[in-house]
Structure formats: structure tokens, C-alpha cells
PAKE-420200 format. One record per residue: residue in three letters; residue number from 1; x negated, y negated, z of N, C-alpha, C in turn. Coordinates in nm, 2 decimals, decimal comma. Each point is the difference from the previous one (the first is absolute). Layout:
% residues N
+-----+-----+--------+--------+--------+--------+--------+--------+--------+--------+--------+
: res :   n :   n_xx :   n_yy :   n_zz :  ca_xx :  ca_yy :  ca_zz :   c_xx :   c_yy :   c_zz :
+-----+-----+--------+--------+--------+--------+--------+--------+--------+--------+--------+
: Ala : NUM :      X :      Y :      Z :      X :      Y :      Z :      X :      Y :      Z :
...
+-----+-----+--------+--------+--------+--------+--------+--------+--------+--------+--------+
This chain:
% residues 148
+-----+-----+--------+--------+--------+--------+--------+--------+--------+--------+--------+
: res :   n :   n_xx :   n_yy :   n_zz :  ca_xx :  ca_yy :  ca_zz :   c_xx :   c_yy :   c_zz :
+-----+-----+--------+--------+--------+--------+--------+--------+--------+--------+--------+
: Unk :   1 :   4,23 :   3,28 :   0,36 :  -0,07 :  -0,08 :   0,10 :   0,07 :  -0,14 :   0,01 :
: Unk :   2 :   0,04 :  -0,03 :   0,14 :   0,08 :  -0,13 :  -0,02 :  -0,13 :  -0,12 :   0,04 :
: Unk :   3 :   0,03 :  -0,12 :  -0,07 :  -0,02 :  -0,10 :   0,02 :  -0,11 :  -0,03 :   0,11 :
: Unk :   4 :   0,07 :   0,02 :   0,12 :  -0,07 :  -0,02 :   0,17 :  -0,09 :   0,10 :  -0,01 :
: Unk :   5 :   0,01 :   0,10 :  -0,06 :  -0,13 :   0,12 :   0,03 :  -0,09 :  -0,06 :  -0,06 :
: Unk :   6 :  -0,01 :   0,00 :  -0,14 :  -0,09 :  -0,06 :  -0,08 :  -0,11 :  -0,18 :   0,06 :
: Unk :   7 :   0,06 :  -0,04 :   0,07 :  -0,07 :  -0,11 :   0,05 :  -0,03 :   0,06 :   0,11 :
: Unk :   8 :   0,04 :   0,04 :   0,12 :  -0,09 :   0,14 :   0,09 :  -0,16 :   0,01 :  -0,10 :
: Unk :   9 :   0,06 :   0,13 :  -0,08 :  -0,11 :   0,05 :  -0,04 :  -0,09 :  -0,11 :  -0,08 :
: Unk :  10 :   0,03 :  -0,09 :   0,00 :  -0,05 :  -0,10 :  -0,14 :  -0,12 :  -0,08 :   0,09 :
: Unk :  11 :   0,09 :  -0,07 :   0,15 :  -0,06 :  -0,01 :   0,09 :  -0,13 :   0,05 :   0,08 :
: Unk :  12 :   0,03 :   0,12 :   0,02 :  -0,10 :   0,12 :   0,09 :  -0,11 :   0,00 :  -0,09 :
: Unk :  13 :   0,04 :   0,01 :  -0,12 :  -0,16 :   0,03 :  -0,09 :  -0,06 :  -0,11 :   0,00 :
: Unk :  14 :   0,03 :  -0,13 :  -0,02 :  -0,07 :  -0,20 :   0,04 :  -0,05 :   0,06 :   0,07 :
: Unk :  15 :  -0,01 :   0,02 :   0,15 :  -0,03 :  -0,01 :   0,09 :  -0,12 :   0,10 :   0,00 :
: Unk :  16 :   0,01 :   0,15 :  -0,01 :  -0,08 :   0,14 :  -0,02 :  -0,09 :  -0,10 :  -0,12 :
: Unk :  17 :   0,03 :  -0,05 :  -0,07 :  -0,10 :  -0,06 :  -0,12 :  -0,07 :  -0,08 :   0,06 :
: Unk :  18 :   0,03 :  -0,05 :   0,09 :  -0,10 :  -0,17 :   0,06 :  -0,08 :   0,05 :   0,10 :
: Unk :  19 :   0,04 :   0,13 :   0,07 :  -0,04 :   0,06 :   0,10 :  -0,17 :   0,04 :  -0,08 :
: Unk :  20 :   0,06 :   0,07 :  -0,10 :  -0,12 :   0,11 :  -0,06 :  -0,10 :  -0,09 :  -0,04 :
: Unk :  21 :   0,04 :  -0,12 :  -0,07 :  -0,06 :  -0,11 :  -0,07 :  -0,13 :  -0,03 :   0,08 :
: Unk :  22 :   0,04 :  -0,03 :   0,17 :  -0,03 :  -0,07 :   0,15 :  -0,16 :   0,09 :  -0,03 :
: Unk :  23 :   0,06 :   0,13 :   0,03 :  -0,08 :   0,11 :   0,09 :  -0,13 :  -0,05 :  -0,13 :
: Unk :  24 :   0,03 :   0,05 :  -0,15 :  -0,10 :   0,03 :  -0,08 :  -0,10 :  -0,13 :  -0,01 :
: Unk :  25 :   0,12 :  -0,13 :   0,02 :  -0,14 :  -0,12 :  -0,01 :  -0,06 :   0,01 :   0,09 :
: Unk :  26 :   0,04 :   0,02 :   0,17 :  -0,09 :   0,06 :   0,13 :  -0,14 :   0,07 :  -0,05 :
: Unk :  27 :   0,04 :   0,08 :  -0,07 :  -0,08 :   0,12 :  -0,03 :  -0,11 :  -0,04 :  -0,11 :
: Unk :  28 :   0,06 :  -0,09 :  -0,10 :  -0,09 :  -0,07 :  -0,09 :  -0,08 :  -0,09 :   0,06 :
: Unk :  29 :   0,00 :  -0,04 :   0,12 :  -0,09 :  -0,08 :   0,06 :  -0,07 :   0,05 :   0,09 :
: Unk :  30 :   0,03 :   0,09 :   0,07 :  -0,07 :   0,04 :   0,07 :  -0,15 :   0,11 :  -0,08 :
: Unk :  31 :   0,06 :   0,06 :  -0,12 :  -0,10 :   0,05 :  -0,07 :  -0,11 :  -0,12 :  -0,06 :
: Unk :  32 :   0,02 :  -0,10 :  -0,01 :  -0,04 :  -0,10 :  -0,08 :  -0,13 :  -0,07 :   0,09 :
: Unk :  33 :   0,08 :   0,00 :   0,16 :  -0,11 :  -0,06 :   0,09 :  -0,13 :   0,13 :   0,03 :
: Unk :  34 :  -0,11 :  -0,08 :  -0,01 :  -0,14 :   0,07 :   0,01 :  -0,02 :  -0,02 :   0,13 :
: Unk :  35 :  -0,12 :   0,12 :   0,02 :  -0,07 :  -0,06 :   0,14 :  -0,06 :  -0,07 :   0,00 :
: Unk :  36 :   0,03 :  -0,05 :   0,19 :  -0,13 :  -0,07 :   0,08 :  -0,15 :   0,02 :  -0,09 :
: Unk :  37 :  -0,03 :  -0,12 :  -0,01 :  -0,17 :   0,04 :  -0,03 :  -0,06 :   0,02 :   0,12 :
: Unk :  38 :  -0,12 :   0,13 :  -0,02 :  -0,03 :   0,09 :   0,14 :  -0,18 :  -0,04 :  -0,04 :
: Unk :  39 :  -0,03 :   0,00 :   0,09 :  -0,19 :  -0,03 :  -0,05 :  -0,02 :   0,20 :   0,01 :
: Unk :  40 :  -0,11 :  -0,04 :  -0,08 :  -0,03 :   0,15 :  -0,04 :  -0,05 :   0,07 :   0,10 :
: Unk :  41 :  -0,01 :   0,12 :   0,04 :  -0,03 :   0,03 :   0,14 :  -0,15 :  -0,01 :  -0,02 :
: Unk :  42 :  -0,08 :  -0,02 :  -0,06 :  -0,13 :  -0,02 :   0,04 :  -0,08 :  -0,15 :   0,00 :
: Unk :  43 :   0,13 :  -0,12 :  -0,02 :  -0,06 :  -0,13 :   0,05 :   0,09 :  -0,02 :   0,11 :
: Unk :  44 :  -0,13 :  -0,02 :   0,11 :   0,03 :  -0,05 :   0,14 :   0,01 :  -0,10 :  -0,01 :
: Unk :  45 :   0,11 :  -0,04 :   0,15 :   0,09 :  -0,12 :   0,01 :  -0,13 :  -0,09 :   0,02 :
: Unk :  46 :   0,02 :  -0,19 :  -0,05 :  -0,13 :  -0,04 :  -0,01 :  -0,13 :  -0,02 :  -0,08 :
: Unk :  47 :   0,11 :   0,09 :  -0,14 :  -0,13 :   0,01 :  -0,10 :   0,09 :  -0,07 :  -0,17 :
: Unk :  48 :  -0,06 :   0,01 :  -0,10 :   0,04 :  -0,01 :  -0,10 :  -0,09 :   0,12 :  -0,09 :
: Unk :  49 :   0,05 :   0,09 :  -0,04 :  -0,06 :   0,08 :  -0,08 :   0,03 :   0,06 :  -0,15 :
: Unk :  50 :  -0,11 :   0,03 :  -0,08 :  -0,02 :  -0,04 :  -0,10 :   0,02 :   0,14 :  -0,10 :
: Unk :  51 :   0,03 :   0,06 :  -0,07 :   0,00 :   0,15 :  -0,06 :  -0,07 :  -0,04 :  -0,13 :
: Unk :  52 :  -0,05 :   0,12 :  -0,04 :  -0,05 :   0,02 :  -0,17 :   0,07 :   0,06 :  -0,05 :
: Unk :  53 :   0,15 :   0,02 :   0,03 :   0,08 :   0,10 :  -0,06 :   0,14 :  -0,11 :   0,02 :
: Unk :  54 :   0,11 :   0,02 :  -0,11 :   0,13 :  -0,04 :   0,04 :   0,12 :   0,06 :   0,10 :
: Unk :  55 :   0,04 :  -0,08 :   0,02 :   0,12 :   0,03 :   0,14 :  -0,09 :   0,05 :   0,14 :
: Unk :  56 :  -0,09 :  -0,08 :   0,03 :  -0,10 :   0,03 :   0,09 :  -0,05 :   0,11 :   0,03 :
: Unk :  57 :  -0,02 :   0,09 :  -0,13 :  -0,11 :   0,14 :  -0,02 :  -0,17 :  -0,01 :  -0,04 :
: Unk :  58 :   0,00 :   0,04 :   0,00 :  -0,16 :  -0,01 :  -0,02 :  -0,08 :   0,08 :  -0,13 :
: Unk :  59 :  -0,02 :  -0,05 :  -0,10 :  -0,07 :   0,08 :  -0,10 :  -0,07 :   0,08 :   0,01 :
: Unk :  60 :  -0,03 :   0,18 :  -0,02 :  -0,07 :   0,07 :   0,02 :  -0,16 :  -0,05 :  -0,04 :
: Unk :  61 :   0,04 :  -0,03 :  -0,10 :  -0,19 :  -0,02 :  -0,09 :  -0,06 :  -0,14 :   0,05 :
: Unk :  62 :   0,06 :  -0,11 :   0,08 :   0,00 :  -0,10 :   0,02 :  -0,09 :   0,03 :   0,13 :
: Unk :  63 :  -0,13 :  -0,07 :   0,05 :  -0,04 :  -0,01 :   0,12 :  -0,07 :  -0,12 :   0,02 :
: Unk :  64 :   0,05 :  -0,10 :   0,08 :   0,07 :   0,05 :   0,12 :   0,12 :  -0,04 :  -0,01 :
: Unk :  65 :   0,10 :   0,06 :   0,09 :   0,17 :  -0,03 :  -0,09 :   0,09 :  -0,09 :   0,13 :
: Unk :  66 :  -0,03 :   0,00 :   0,11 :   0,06 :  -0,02 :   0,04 :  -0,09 :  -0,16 :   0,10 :
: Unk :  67 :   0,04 :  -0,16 :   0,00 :  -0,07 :  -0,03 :   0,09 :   0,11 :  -0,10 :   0,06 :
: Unk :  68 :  -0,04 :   0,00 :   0,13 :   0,11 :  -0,07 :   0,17 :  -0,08 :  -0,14 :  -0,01 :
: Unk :  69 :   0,00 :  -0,08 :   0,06 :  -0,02 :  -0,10 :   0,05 :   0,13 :  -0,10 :   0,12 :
: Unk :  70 :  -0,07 :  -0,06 :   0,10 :   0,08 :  -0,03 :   0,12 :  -0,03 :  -0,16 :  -0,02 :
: Unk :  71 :  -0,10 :  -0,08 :  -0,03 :   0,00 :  -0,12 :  -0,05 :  -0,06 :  -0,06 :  -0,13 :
: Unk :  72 :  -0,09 :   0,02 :  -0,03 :  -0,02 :  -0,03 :  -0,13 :  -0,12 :   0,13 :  -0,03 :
: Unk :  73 :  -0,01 :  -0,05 :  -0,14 :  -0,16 :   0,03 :  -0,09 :   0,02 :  -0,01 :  -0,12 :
: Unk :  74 :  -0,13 :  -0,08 :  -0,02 :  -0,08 :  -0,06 :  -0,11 :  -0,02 :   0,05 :  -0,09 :
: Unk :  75 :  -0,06 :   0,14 :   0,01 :   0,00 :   0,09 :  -0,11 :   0,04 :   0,12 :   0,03 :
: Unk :  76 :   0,08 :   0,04 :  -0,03 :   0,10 :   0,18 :   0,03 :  -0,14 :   0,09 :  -0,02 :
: Unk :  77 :  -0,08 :   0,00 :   0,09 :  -0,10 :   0,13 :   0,00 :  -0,01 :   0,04 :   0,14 :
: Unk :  78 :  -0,08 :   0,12 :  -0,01 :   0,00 :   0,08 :   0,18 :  -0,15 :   0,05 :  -0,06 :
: Unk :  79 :  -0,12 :  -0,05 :   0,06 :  -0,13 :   0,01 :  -0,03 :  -0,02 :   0,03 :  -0,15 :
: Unk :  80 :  -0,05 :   0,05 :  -0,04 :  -0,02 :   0,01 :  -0,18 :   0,15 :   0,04 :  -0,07 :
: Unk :  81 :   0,09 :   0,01 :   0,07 :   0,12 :   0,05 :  -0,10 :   0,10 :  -0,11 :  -0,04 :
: Unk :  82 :  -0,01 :  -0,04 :  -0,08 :   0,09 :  -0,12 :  -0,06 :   0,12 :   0,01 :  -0,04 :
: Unk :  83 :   0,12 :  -0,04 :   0,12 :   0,18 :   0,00 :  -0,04 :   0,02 :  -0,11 :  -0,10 :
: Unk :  84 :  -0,03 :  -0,08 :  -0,11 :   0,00 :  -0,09 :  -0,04 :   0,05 :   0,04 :  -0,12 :
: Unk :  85 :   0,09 :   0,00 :  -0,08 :   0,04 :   0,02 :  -0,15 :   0,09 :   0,12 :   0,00 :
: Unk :  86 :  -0,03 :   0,09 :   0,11 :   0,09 :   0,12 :  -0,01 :   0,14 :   0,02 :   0,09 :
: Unk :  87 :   0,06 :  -0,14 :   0,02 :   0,11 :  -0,03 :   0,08 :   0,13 :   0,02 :  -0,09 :
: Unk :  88 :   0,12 :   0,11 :   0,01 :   0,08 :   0,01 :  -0,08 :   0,16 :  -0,03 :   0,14 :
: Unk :  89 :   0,01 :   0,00 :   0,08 :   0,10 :  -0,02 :   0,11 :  -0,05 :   0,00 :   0,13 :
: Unk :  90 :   0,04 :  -0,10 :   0,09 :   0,00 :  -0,04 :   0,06 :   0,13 :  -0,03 :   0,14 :
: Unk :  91 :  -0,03 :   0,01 :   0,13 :   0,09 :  -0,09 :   0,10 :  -0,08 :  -0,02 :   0,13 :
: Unk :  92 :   0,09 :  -0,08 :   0,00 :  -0,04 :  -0,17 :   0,18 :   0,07 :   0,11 :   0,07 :
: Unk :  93 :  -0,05 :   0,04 :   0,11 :   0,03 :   0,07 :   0,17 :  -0,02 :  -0,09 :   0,07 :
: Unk :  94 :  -0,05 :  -0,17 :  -0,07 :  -0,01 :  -0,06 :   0,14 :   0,08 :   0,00 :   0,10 :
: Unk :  95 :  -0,05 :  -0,05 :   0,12 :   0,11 :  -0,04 :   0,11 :   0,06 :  -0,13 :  -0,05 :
: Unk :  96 :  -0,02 :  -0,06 :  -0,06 :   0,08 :  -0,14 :   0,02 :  -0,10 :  -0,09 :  -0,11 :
: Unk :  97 :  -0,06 :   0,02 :  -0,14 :  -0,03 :  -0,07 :  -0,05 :   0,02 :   0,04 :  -0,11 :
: Unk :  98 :   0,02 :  -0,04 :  -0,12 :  -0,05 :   0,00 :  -0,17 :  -0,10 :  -0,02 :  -0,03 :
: Unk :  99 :  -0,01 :   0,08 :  -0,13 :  -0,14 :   0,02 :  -0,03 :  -0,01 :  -0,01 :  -0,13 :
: Unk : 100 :  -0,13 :  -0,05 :  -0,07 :  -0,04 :  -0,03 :  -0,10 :  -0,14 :   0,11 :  -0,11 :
: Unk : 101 :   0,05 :   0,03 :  -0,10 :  -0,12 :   0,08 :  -0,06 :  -0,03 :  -0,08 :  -0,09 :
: Unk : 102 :  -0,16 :  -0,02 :  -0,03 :  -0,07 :  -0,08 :  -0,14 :  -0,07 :   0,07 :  -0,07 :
: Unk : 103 :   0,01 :  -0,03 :  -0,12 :  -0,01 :   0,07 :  -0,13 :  -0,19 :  -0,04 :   0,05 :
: Unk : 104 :  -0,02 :  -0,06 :  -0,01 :  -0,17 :  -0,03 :   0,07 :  -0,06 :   0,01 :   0,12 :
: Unk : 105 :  -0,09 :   0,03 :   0,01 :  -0,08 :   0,02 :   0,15 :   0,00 :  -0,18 :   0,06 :
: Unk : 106 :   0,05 :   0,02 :   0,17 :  -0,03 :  -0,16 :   0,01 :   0,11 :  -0,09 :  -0,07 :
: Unk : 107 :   0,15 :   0,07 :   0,00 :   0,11 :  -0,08 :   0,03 :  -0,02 :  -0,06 :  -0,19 :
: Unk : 108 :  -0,08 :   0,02 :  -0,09 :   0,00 :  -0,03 :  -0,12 :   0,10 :   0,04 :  -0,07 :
: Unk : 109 :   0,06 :  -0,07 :  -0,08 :   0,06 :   0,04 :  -0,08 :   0,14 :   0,01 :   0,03 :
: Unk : 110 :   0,13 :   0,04 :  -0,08 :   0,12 :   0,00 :   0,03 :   0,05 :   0,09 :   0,13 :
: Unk : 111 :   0,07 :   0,00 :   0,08 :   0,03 :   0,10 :   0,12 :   0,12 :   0,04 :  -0,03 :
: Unk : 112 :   0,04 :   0,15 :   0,08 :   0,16 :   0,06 :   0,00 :   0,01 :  -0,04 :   0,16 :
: Unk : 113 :   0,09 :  -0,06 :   0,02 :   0,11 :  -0,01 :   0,12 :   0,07 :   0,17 :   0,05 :
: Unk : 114 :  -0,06 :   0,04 :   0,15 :   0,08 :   0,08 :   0,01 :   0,05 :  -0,01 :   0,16 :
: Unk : 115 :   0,14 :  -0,03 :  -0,02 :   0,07 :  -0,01 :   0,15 :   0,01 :   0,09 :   0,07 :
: Unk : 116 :  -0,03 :  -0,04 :   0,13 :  -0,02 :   0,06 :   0,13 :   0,09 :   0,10 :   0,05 :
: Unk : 117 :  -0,02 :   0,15 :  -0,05 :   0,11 :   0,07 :  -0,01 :   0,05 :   0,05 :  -0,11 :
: Unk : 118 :  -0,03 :  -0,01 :  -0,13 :  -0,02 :  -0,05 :  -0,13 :  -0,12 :   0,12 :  -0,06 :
: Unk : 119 :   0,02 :   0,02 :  -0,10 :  -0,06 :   0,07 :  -0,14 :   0,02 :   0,01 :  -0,13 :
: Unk : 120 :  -0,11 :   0,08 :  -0,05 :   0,01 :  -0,01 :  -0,16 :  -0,05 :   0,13 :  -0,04 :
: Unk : 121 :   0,10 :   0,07 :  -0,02 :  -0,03 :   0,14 :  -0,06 :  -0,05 :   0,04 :  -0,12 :
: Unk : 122 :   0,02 :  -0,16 :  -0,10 :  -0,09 :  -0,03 :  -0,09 :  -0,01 :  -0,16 :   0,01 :
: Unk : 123 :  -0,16 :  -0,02 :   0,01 :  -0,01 :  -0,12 :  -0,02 :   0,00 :  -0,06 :  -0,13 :
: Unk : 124 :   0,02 :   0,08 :  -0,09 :   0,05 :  -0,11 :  -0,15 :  -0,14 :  -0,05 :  -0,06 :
: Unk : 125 :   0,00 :  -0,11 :  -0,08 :  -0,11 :  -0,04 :  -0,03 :  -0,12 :  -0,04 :   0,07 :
: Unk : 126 :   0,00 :   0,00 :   0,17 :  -0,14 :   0,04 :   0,08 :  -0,03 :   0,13 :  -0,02 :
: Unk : 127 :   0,04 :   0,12 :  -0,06 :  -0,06 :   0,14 :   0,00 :  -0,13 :  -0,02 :  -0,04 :
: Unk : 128 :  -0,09 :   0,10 :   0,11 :  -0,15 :  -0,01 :  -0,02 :  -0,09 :  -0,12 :  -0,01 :
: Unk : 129 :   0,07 :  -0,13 :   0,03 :  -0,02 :  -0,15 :   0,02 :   0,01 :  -0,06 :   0,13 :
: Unk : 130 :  -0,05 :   0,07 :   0,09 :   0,04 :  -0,10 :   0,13 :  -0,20 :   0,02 :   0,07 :
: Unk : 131 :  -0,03 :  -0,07 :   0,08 :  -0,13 :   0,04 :   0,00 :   0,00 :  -0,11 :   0,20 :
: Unk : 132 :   0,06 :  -0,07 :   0,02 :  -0,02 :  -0,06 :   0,13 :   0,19 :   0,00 :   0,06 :
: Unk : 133 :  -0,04 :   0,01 :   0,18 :   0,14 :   0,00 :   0,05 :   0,00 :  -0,09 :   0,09 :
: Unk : 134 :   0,14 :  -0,07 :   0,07 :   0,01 :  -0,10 :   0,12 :   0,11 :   0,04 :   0,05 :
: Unk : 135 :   0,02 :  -0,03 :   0,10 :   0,11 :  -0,02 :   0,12 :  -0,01 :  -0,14 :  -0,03 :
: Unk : 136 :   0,16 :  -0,09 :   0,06 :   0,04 :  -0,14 :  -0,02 :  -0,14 :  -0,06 :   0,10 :
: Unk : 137 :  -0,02 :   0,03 :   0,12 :  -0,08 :  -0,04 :   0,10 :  -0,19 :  -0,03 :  -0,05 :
: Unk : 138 :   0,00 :   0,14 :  -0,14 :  -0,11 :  -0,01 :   0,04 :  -0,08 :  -0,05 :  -0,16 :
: Unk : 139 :   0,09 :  -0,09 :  -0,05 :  -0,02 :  -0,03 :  -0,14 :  -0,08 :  -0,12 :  -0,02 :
: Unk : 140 :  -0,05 :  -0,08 :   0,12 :  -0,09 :  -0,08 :   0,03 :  -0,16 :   0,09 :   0,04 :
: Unk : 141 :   0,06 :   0,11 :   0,02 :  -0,15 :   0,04 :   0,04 :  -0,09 :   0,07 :  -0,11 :
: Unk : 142 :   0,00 :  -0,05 :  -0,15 :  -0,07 :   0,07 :  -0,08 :  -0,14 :  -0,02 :   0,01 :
: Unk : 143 :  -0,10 :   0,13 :  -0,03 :  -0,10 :  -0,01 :   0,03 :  -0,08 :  -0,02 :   0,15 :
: Unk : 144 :   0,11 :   0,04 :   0,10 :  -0,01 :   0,03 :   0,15 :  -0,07 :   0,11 :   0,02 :
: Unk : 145 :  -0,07 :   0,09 :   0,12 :  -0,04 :   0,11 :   0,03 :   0,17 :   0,12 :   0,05 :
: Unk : 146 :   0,10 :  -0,11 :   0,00 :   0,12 :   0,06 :   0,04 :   0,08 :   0,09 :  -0,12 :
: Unk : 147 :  -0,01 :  -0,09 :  -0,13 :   0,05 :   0,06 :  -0,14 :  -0,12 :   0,08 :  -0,07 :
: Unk : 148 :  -0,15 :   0,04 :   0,06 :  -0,11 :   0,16 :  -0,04 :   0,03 :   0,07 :   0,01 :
+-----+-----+--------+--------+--------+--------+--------+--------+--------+--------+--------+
């Protein structure tokens, strides 16, 4: 093998090497990027809604499991059935606001932040701790006939 071949071949492979290198970090990144966060198909656009199950499922033994709200409420109930303590994930469908969960009925107590468009497939240390909800607009209105 003379001299000039050998830097040819010595050459072609750099190249085939940087090539292959390109494609795989391509490929390492593209595996790496997650999806769009998608609102679960059963909270309508407009709402923030609340699961008793993680990754927005709903606990079998858990009732009631699932509760929406469009502007606020004071205490997560729907006539005698109380959503209050059994909150494990959560997301904002608003149209255009952020939203707030409190560990207390009536804005009491510490809140989770959740952005408009935004969830929490686990809310972390709010699990079964959230008990009142707001929209940004409607966080002045506690104890309104609007947030019952």
C-alpha cells in the first residue's frame, strides 16, 4: 500500500466517522425530546381539572375522581360529594389563564401554580391536599356565588 493510498483511505474514514457520529447525536436528540403536553381528552378547553389518580387517571375505589372547574371553587364538592383531599394530578385547559390549587378550602393555605396549558401528572407533596381552585381573574372572588 503506497503512502497516497493510505491517506485516501485514512481520509474517507474521518469523514464516514464524523458522518456516523452527526446522524447518531441527531438521533440522540430526537429520542430525548418528549411530547407536547396534550390536556387529557376529558378536560374541556376552559377548565382546569383535577384527577384522584396519577398521570390524569382516575382511582377506581376513589369517588368522586374526577372534578373541572372554569373559574373558581371554594370547596372541590358537587352536592354532597367532596373533591377535597383526593387530588393526585392535575392540568389548566384554560384559554388564556393560570391557575392556582390550595391545600385549604377558601384560597387557605399554601397553593400549586399551574400554567395555562401546563400539568402535573403528579402533584408531589399536594397529593390528596388540595381542597379550593382559581383562575388568575378570579382569585379576588373568594367566597362569591361565582367560585359555589
Amino acid at each position: 500500500m503506497s503512502l497516497e493510498h493510505a491517506r485516501r483511505t485514512t481520509g474517507r474514514t474521518r469523514v464516514a466517522s464524523a458522518l456516523i457520529a452527526l446522524v447518531l447525536s441527531g438521533v440522540g436528540v430526537l429520542a430525548l425530546a418528549g411530547p407536547a403536553a396534550a390536556a387529557p381528552g376529558d378536560c374541556p378547553s376552559g377548565y382546569t381539572c383535577s384527577y384522584s389518580g396519577y398521570k390524569y387517571t382516575n382511582d377506581a375505589w376513589q369517588q368522586p375522581s374526577t372534578h373541572k372547574f372554569a373559574n373558581c371553587v371554594d370547596v372541590m364538592a358537587i352536592g354532597w360529594r367532596s373533591y377535597g383531599n383526593v387530588i393526585s394530578s392535575t392540568f389548566n385547559n384554560g384559554r388564556s389563564q393560570n391557575s392556582y390549587l390550595y391545600r385549604g378550602p377558601s384560597q387557605a393555605g399554601a397553593y400549586l401554580f399551574v400554567p395555562r396549558g401546563g400539568g402535573f401528572g403528579n402533584v408531589g407533596s399536594f397529593n390528596d391536599d388540595i381542597e379550593s381552585g382559581y383562575f388568575e381573574t378570579t382569585r379576588s372572588s373568594v367566597g362569591s356565588a361565582l367560585c359555589r
